[in-house]
C-alpha positions, 0 to 999 in steps of 0.5 A, spaced: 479 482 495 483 475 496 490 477 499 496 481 498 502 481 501 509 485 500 513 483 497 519 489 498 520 495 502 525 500 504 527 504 510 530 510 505 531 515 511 529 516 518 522 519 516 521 514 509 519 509 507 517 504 500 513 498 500 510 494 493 505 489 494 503 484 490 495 484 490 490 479 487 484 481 486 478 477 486 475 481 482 480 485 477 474 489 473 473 494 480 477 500 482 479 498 488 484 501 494 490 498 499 493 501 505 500 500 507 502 501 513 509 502 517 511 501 525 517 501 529 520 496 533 516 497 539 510 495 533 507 503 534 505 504 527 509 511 524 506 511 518 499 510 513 499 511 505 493 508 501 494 506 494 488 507 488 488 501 483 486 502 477 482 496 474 485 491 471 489 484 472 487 479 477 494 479 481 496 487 482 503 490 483 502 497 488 508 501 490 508 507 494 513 511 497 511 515 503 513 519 510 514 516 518 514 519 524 519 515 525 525 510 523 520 505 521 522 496 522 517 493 518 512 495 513 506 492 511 500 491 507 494 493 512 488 491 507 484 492 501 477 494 499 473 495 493 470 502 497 474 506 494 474 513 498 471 520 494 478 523 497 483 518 492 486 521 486 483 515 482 488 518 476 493 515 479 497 509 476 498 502 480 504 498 476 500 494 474 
């Protein structure tokens, strides 16, 4: 994948967060996947999620809603493969 970035998230609660992500796919015939990640102010991460997404657009938008540990600071798109894990529900939609 080229890059990706976010592009809104939202501290929801003490233990939630949500994040989107504009993602452009170098190559948008493959599934691939994304890991979101949030961290505190100390920069300790508090929270991981990793979005499935469907083939598609060269530039792909990924939202996810997931738990932290803790209040998180910042969210953040930590990466993207093509390699997606077997354990991903590959029937879960991307907005793409």
């Amino acid at each position: 994948l080229s890059n990706g970035e976010v592009t809104d998230a939202q501290v929801i609660d003490d233990h939630t967060v949500s994040a989107t992500a504009s993602i452009d796919r170098s190559e948008p015939e493959r599934e691939a996947y994304c890991i979101f990640r949030s961290r505190e102010y100390s920069g300790a991460e508090v929270g991981r999620a990793e979005v499935y997404l469907q083939p598609g657009e060269e530039t792909t938008n990924a939202s996810v809603e997931f738990s932290t540990t803790s209040r998180a600071y910042v969210s953040e798109l930590y990466g993207c493969a093509y390699e997606v894990p077997p354990y991903l529900d590959h029937e879960a939609a991307s907005d793409q």
